[in-house]
N, C-alpha and C positions, 0 to 999 in steps of 0.2 A: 515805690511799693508802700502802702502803707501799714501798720500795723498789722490791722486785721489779716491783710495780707500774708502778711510776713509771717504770722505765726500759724494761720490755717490751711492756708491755698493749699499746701501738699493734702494735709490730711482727707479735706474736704474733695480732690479729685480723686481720691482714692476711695472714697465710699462712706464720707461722714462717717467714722469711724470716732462714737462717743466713751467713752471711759468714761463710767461714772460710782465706779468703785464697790466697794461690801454694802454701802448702804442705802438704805430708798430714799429719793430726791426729795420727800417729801418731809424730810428729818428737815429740812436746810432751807433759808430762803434762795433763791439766786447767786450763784454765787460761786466761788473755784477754794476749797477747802483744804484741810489737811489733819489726818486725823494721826496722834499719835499715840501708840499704845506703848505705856512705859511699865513698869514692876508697879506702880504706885496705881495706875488709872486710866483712863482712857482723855485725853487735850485735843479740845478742835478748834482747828487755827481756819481765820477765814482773811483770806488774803483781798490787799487791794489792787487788783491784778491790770484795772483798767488806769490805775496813776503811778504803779511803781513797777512796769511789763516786764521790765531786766530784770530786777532781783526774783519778781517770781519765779517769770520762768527758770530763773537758773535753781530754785529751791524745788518746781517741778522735775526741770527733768533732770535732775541729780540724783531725787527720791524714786523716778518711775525709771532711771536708767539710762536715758535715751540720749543724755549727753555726756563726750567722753571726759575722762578723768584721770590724774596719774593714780588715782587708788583702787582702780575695780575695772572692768571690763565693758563696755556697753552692755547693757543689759543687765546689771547687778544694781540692785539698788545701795544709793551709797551712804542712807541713813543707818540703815534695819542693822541689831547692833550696836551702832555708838553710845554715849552715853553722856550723860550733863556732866562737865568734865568742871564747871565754875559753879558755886553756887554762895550769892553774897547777899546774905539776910537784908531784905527789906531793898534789895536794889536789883536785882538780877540773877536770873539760871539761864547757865547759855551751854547749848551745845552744839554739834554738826560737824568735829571734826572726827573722821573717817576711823571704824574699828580697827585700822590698820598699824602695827608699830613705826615708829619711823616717821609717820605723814600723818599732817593736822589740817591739810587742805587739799581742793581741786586739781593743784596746781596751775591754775592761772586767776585772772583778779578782776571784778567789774566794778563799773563807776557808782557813785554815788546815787542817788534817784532822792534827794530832798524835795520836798511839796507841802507847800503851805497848805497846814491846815491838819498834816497829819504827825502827831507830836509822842511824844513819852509822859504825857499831865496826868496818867492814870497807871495801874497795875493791868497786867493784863496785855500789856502791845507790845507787840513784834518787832524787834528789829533785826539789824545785820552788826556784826561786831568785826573792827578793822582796826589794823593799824595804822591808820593817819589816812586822807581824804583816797578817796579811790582804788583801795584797798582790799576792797570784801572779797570773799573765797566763798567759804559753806558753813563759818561760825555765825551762829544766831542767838540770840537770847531773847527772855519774855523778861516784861519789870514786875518789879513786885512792891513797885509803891510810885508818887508823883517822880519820875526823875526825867522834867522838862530842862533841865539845865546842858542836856544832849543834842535837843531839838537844833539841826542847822548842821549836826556834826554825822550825823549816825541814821542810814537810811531806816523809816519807819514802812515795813511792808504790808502788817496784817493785826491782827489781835485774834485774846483767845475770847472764843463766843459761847466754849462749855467748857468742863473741868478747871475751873481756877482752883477750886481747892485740893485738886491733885497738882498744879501748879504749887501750891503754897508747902503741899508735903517735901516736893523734890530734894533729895540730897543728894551730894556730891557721888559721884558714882552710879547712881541709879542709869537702867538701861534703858535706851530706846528699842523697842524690840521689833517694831515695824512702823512704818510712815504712808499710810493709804493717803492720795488725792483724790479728790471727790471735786465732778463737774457738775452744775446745777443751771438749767436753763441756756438757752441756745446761745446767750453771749458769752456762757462759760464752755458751750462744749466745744466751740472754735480755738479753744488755748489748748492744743495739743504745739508742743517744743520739739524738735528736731533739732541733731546738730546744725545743721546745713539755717537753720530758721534763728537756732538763737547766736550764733557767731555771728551774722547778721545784725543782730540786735544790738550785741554788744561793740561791733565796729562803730558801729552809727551811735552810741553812748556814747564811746569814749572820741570818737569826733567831734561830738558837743559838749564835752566836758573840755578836750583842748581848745576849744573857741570862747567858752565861757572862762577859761584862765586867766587868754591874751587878751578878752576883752577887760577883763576885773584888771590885770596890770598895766593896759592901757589906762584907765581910768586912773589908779591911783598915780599914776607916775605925770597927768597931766594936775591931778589934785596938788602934789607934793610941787612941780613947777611953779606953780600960782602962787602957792602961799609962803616958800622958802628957794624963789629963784637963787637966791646967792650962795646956798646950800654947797660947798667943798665935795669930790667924792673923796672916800678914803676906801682902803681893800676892805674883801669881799661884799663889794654894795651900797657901804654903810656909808652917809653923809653926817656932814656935821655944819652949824653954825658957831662962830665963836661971839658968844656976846659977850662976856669979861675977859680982858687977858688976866693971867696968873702975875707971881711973882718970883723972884725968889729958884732955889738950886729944885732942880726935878726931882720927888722922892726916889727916893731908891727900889729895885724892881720888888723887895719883898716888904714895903713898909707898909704899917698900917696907914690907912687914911679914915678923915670923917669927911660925910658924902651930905649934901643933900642933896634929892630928886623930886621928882614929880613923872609919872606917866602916864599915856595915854592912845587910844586905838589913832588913825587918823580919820577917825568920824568923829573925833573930839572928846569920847570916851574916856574920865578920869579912871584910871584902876590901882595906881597908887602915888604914895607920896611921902615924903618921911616927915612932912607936919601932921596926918592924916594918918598915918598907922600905915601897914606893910602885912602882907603881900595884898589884900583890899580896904579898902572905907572902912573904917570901923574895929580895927584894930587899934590896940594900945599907940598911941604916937614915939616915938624913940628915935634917941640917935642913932644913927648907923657908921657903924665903924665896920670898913670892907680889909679884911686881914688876909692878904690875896695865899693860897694852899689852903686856907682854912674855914672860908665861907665860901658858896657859890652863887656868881652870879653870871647871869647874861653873858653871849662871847663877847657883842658888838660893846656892851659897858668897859669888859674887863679888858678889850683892847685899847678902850679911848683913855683909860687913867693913865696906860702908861707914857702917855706923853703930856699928861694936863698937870699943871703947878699949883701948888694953892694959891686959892682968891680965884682960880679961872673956872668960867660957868660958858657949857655949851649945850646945843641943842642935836640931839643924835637922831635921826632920821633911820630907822634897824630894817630890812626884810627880813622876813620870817627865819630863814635859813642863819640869822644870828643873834634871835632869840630865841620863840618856842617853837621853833620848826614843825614840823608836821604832826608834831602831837599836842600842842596846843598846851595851856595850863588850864589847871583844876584847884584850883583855892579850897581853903579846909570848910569843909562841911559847917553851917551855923543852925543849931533849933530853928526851927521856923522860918528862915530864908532859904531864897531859891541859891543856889551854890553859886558862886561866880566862877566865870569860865571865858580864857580868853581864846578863842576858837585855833584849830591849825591854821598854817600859813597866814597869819595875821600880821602886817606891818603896824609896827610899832613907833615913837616917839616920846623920846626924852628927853628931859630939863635938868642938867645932874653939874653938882658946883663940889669942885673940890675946899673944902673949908679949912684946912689942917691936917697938918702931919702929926697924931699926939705923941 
């Protein structure tokens, strides 16, 4: 079934039944809307319903009802009420989790929907807010400046196309006080969601999100063969090469040590380095001294010291799950550069030499 299918067939036998909201189509080009009315103004969001169909629809039929929810009943809309619950000057106001005490989601989670070409390079765009890949519920936020440094992490569904400067008043608390959807033109008035339409949708998402997983770990795990067959496994995952032996008695489990490293994605991506500065390019260069209780690093590092000696230099092969797991890192903001970010589930690779015990 395709698409169109999948989200109109019902409707469309039952009587082309168009919903096209409080206002005349003639406000709107083409297109599937959302207009929301808060204490500050009136924000109309214009979704991209033909490249991102899951997250819409699930931001449809939340708002008109029609699909169920642990927070509200079918039939209750599950915006009207809430309120921008985050609001962080010059990067983001996000809201969507449910007027309800207790519950801040749907209670269940849909996949991703990234598409080139549709990004965070401006104020004004729409996204879905999650905790690590695959994630999303009913939290949403709009940006409120370039924060392209997301782009690949955080599905982008719509933009706002009127009220940005009630956008820009929003403060923390302010209410949503209702969420009308507006259909505009025959290719919008077929996106009526039904339970039964959009479980459907999201089966068939998150099936092609577990195929796009095992193919992405197929790939790397033939990458990582090719270029370090001799690669040791050690527990949870992690490999290692030993290019220098050590010397010398094993430090003791709580001794200081002086480290160098270097790291990098396995797309060869340099991101740090202790001739090079910490934690990106372009910081101060320094020694590092790892004072184990007292600095934090990495698991997959902090289990490899405790068997490495000084003089000994190895190369650590990390999956995600033993260094920035599912939430990825975020390097500290620079004037005028775009933030560096090393994405969730990102395997890793490192160059790290024990130098001394001072």
């Amino acid at each position: 079934m395709t698409l169109r299918q999948s989200l109109g067939l019902i409707g469309m036998l039952s009587g082309l039944v168009f919903i096209l909201g409080s206002c005349s189509s003639a406000e709107y080009p083409e297109g599937v809307y959302a207009e929301l009315e808060t204490e500050k103004g009136q924000i109309v969001l214009q979704f991209e319903f033909e490249k991102t169909p899951v997250t819409v629809a699930n931001f449809v039929g939340l708002a008109e009802g029609t699909i169920s929810n642990q927070a509200y009943p079918t039939g209750a809309p599950y915006f009207d009420g809430s309120v921008f619950h985050r609001v962080v000057p010059g990067h983001v106001i996000q809201a969507g989790a449910p007027a309800k005490e207790g519950i801040n989601s749907p209670g269940y989670t849909i996949p991703n929907e990234i598409v080139p070409g549709l990004g965070h390079g401006r104020a004004g765009m729409l996204g879905m807010a999650n905790g690590g890949p695959h994630t999303n519920g009913s939290q949403f936020y709009i940006t409120l400046g370039d924060r392209s440094y997301l782009d690949g992490d955080y599905t982008v569904f719509g933009q706002v196309i009127q009220g940005m400067d009630v956008v820009e008043q929003i403060a923390q608390g302010d209410i949503i006080r209702e969420i009308r959807i507006v259909r505009v033109g025959k290719d919008a008035r077929w996106f009526e969601v039904s339970e039964e339409s959009f479980r459907t949708m999201v089966e068939d998402a998150i099936e092609a999100a577990v195929e796009a997983k095992a193919k992405k770990q197929q790939e790397e795990e033939a990458l990582i063969r090719s270029r370090w067959p001799d690669a040791e496994a050690a527990a949870q995952g992690i490999r290692f090469i030993t290019l220098k032996s050590g010397s010398g008695a094993q430090p003791a489990p709580n001794a200081a040590l002086e480290l160098s490293y270097t790291g990098q994605t396995l797309a060869g991506m340099r991101f740090c380095s202790s001739a090079d500065g910490t934690p990106q390019p372009g910081d101060q260069a320094q020694l590092f001294v790892y004072e184990p209780g007292k600095i934090r690093i990495i698991p997959a590092i902090a289990e490899a010291l405790k068997t490495m000696r000084p003089g000994e230099k190895r190369i650590l092969i990390v999956p995600a799950s033993q260094a920035y797991g599912t939430s990825g890192f975020y390097a500290r903001p620079r004037e005028g550069e775009k933030r560096f970010v090393i994405s969730p589930n990102t395997t890793l690779v490192y160059e790290i030499a024990v130098l001394r015990v001072p």
